[in-house]
N, C-alpha and C positions, 0 to 999 in steps of 0.2 A: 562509905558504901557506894559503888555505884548504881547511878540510876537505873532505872529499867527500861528496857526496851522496849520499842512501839515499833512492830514488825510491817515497815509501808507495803500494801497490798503489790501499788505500783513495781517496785521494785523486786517484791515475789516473782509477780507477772515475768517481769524484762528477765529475770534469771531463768524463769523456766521456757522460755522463749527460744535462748540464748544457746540451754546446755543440748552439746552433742556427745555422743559415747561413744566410746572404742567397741563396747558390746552392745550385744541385744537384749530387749527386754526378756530372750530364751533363756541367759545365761545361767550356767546353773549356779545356787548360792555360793559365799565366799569362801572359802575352808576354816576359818575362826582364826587365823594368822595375821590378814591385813582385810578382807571383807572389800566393799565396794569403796572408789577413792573419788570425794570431788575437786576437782581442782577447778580456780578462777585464775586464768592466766592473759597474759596480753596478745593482742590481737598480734602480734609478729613472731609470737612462739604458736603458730599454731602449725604449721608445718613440722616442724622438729617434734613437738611433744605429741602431737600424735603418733607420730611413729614413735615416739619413748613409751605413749601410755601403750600399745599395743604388744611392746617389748617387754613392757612392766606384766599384762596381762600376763603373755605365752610364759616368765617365769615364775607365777604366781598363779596357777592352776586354779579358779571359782574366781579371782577378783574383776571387778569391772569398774575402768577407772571412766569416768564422765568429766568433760570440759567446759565450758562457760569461757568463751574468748571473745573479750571487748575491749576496750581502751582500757588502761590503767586505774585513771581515774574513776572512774566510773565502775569498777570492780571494789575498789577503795570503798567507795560510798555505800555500795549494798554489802560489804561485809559488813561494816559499819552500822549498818540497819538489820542486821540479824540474818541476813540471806544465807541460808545454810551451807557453807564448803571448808573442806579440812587442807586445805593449800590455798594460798597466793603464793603467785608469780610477776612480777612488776616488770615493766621494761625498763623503770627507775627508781630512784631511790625514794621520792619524794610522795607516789601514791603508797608504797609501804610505809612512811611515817605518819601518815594517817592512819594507818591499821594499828601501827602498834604504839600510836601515842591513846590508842582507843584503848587499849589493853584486851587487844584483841591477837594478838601473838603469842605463841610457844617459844621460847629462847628469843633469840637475837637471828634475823633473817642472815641469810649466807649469800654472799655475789656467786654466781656460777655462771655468767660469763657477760660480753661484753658487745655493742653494736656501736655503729657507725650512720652517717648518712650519707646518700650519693645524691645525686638530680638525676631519674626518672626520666627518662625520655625515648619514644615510639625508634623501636631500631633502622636507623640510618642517621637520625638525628635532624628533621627537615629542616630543624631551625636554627641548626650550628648551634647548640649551647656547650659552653664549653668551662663555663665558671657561673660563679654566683652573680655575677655582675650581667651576664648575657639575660638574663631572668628577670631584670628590671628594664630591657628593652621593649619598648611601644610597640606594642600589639601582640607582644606573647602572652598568654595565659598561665597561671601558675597555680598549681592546687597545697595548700600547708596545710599540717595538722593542727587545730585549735588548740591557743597557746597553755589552756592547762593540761593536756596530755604530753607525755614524754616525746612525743617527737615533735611533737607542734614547738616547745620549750629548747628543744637540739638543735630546733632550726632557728630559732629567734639566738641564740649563741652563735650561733654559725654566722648568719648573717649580720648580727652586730661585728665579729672579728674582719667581716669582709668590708664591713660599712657600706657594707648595701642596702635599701631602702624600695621594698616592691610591696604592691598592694595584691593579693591574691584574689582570685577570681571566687574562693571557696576555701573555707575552713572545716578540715572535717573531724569527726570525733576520735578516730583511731586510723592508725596507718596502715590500712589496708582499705580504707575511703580514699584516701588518697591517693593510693597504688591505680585505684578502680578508675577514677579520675581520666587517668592515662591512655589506661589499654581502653576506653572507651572514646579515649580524641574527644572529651571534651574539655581537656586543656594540653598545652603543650609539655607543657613540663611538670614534677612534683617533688618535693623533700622528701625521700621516706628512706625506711634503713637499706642499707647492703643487703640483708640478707631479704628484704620480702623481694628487691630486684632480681635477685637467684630465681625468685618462685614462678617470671613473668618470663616468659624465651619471647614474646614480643615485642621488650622492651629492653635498652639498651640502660645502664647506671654511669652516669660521667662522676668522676672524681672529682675531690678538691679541698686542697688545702688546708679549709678552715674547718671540714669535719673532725679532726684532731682536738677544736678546740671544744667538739660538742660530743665525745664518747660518750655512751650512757653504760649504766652498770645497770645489771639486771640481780634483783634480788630476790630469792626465794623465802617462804617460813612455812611450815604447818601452824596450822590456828587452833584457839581455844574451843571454838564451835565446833571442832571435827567430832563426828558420828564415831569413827573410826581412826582411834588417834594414833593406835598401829600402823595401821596401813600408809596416812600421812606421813610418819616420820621414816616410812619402808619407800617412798614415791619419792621424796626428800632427797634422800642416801644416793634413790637410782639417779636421779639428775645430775648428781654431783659427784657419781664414780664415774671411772673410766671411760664404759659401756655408756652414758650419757654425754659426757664432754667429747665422744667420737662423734655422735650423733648429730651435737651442737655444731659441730667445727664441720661436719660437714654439709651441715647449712648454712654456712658463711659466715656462723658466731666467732668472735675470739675469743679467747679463753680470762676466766678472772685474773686480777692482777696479783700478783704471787705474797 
């Protein structure tokens, strides 16, 4: 039997903090099809999935899907604590094995596509970075994401393949603190994926080799706690058809592996 859950207040809080909606609190009710949808996703899909949930909306007449984007991890944890949403979305594999070693999943999560990392740097590049090894030069600044979030873990790969060794000025909880890091010039440079680079036209993304060796897969599931377990596995289907892997790919995702 499992145990029962102790719903941390805390973690209420940080969720309802967090969630942003594609609707309004105007909206008119759901049509009794797929009704209202929560999804908890990663802080790097927030660009694409709102414009999915908004797509999702206009062809599903009453529904309002609402988002919750944080670190991975940290999604993980308040599913895990009872925080009420009928979708995760991971930037990797390893906050969704937490979910569903909780038995906290519907089926078997699905990859539905795939991210990279670049080095983040103010466009023109003042400080020549040009590889991972430029980034351990004396008196650069560098911002990574804390090594139990998915990108903070991409970069520690990455930079183990390069055998590079740098002390960051700041660790932050999701890649989009880090991205922040940047466009604010309070560091020079930062790990964060390809695609939140897309998001920043002030900032240029340098390449490099050893991203290769730090791919991440990104995994979807509807959960057991969905209100609306229709709708969940209707938001699901949309991410992983056509209409969503266009969506994806034109924010700089690549596509899952075949």
């Amino acid at each position: 039997m499992r145990r029962p859950r102790t719903l941390l207040a805390g973690a209420v809080a940080l969720a309802a903090l967090t969630l942003t909606g594609c609707g309004s609190a105007d909206d008119p009710p759901g049509d009794g099809t797929t009704g209202p949808v929560t999804v908890f996703a990663a802080a790097s899909l927030t660009e694409p999935f709102t414009a999915l949930g908004r797509r999702f909306e206009a062809d599903h007449p009453g529904t309002r899907v609402t988002f919750n984007f944080a670190g991975s991890s940290a999604l993980a944890t308040q599913i895990t604590q009872g925080a009420p949403a009928d979708v995760f979305a991971s930037a990797a594999p390893g906050p969704m094995r937490t979910v569903t070693d909780a038995g906290d999943a519907v089926g078997e999560p699905a990859v539905f596509a795939r991210n990279q990392l670049v080095i983040a740097v103010p466009t023109g590049d003042p400080k020549g970075v040009r590889g991972l090894a430029d980034l351990a030069r004396p008196g650069t600044k560098v911002a990574l994401c804390a090594p139990q979030v998915p990108c903070g873990e991409a970069a520690r790969k990455a930079l183990d393949a390069a055998g590079v060794r740098l002390t960051p000025v700041t660790l932050e909880q999701d890649v989009k603190g880090a991205l922040a890091k940047v466009k604010l010039g309070e560091v020079d440079a930062a790990l964060v994926y390809r695609t939140d680079v897309r998001t920043a036209p002030e900032l240029t993304g340098v390449e490099f080799p050893e991203s290769a060796r730090a791919v991440n897969d990104y995994p979807i599931v509807a959960l057991k706690s969905a209100g609306h377990p229709t709708g969940a596995a209707a938001f699901v289907a949309y991410v992983r058809s056509p209409a969503g892997r266009a969506v994806l790919t034109e924010a700089g995702f690549q596509p899952p592996p075949a």
